[in-house]
C-alpha positions as CSV (number, residue, x, y, z in Angstrom):
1,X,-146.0,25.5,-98.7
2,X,-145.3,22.8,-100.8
3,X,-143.7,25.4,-103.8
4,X,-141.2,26.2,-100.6
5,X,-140.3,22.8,-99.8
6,X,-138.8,22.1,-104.0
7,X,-137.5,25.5,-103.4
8,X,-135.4,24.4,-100.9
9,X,-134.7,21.2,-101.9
10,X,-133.3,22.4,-104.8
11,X,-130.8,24.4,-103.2
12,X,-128.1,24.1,-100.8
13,X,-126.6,26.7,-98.6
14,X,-122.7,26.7,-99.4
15,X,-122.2,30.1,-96.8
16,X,-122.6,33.3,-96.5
17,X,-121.7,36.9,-98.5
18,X,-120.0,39.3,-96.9
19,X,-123.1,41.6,-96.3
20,X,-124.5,37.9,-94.7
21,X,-126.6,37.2,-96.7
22,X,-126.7,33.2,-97.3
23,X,-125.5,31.9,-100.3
24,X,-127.9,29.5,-102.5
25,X,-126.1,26.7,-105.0
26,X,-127.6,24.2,-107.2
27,X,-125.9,21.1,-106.1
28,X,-125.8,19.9,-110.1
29,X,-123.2,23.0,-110.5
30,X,-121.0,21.4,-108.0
31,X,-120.3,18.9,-110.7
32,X,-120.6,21.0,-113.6
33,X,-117.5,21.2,-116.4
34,X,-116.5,24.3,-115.5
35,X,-115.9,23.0,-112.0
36,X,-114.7,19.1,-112.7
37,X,-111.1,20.2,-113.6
38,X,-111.0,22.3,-110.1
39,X,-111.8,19.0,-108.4
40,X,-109.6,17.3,-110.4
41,X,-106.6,19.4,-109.0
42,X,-108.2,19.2,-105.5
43,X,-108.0,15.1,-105.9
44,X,-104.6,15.8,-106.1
45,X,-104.0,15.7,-102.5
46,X,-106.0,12.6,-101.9
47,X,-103.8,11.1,-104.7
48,X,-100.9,12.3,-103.1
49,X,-102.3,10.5,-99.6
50,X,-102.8,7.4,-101.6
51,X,-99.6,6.9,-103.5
52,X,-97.1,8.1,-100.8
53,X,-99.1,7.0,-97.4
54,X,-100.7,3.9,-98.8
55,X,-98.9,2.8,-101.9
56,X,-101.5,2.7,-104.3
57,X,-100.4,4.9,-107.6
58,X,-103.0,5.8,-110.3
59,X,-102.6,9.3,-111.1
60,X,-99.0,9.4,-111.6
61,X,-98.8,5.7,-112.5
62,X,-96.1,6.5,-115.1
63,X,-93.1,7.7,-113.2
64,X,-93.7,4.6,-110.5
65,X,-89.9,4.0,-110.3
66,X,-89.0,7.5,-109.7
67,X,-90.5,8.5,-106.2
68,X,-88.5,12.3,-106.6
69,X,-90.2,12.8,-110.1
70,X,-93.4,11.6,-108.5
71,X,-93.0,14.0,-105.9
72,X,-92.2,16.8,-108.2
73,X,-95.5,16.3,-110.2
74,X,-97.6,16.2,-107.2
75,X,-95.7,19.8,-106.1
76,X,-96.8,20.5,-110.1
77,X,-100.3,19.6,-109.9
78,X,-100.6,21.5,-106.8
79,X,-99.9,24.7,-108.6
80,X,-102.1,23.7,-110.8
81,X,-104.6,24.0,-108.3
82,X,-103.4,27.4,-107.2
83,X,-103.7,28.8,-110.6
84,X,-107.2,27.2,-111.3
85,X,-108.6,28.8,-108.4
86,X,-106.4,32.1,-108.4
87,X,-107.6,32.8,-112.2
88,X,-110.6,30.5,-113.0
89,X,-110.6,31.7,-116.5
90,X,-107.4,30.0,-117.4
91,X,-109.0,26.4,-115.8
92,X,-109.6,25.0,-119.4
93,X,-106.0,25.9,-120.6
94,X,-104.1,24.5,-117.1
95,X,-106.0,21.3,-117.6
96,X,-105.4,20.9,-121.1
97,X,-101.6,21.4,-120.8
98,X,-101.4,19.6,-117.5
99,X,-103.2,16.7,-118.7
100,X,-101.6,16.8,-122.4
101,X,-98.4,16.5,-120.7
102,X,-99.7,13.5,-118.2
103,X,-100.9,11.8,-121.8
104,X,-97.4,12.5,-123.7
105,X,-95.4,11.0,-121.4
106,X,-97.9,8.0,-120.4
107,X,-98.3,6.8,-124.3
108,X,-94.2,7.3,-124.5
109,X,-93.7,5.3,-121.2
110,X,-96.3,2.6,-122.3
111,X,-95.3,2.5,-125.8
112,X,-91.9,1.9,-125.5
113,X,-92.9,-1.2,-123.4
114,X,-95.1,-2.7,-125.6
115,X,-93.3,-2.4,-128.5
116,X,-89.5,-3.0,-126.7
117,X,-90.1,-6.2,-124.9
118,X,-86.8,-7.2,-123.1
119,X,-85.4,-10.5,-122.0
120,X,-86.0,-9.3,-118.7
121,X,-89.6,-8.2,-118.9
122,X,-90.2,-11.8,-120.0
123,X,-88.2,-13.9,-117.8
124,X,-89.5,-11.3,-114.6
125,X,-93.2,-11.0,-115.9
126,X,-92.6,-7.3,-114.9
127,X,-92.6,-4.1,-117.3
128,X,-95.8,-4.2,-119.1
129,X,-98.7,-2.0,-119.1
130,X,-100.3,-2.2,-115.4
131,X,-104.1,-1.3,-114.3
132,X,-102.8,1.8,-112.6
133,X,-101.4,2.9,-115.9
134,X,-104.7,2.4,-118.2
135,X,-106.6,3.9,-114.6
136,X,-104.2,7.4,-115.1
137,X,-104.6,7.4,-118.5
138,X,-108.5,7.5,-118.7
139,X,-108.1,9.7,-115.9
140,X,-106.1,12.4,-117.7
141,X,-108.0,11.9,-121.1
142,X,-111.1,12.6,-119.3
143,X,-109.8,16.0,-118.1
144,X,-108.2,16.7,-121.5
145,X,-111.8,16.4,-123.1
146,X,-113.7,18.4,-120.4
147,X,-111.1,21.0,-121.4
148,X,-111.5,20.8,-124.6
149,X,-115.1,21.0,-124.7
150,X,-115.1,24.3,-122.1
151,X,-113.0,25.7,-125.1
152,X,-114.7,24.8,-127.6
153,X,-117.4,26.4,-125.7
154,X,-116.1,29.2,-125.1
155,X,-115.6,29.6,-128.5
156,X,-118.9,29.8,-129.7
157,X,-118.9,26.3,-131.3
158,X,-120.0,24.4,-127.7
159,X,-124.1,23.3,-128.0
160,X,-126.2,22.1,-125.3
161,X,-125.5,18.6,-127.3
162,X,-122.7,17.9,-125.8
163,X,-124.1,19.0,-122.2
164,X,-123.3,22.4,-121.5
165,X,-125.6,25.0,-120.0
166,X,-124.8,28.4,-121.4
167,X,-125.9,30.1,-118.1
168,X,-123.1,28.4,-116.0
């Protein structure tokens, strides 16, 4: 009795196969690398909510004067989504490209305003580096590294060091 109770505490139903049978997952895979950058690109519509709906902009922090650009990425990272879940094995490249790109232009946008300071920046107080900006670039370094270390895995040169479980 109690061997079936840890049993089934240490799985969760998710659904069921086609031939009906349920089907068992360990809740710590829901989180694992291989599946962070799939959430990541589902976030993307609660992102999208967030910016457009309530005005708060983290994850595209760097084009916050340019709603259509904005708009475009969004449409971007939803295809993102589509290909990460449409061909799984190509989830470490989508998110290193996607996120390299995110990085490139965040470090270009943020540089350029900390080492151009304007009249204007200074007599406005507007221009520099915001919260939201530093927010979306953890955010896509984070995803560039989870990448990178599924790669690196893949490759033969990932350990359980650096907290990957060979049998996901």
């Amino acid at each position: 009795m109690q061997g079936n109770i840890a049993q089934n505490l240490q799985f969760v139903k998710v659904g069921c196969s086609r031939s009906g049978k349920a089907l068992a997952m360990n809740p710590a895979s829901l989180f694992s690398p291989a599946r962070l950058i799939t959430l990541y690109y589902a976030a993307t519509i609660v992102f999208l909510l967030l910016d457009f709906v309530l005005g708060i902009n983290v994850r595209l922090a760097f084009l916050e004067d340019w709603p259509a650009w904005r708009a475009l990425y969004y449409l971007f990272c939803l295809l993102c989504l589509v290909l990460v879940i449409w061909r799984p094995a190509w989830r470490s490249w989508i998110g290193i490209t996607e996120s390299l790109l995110t990085l490139s232009l965040l470090i270009i946008n943020m540089g350029l305003r900390v080492v151009i300071v304007t009249d204007e920046m200074i007599e406005s107080g507007r221009g520099y580096v915001t919260t939201a900006e530093i927010v979306n670039f953890m955010i896509a370094t984070s995803v560039v590294y989870v990448g990178y270390l599924q790669k690196l895995h893949a490759a033969g040169g990932g350990s359980r060091s650096i907290g990957f479980n060979k049998n996901l």
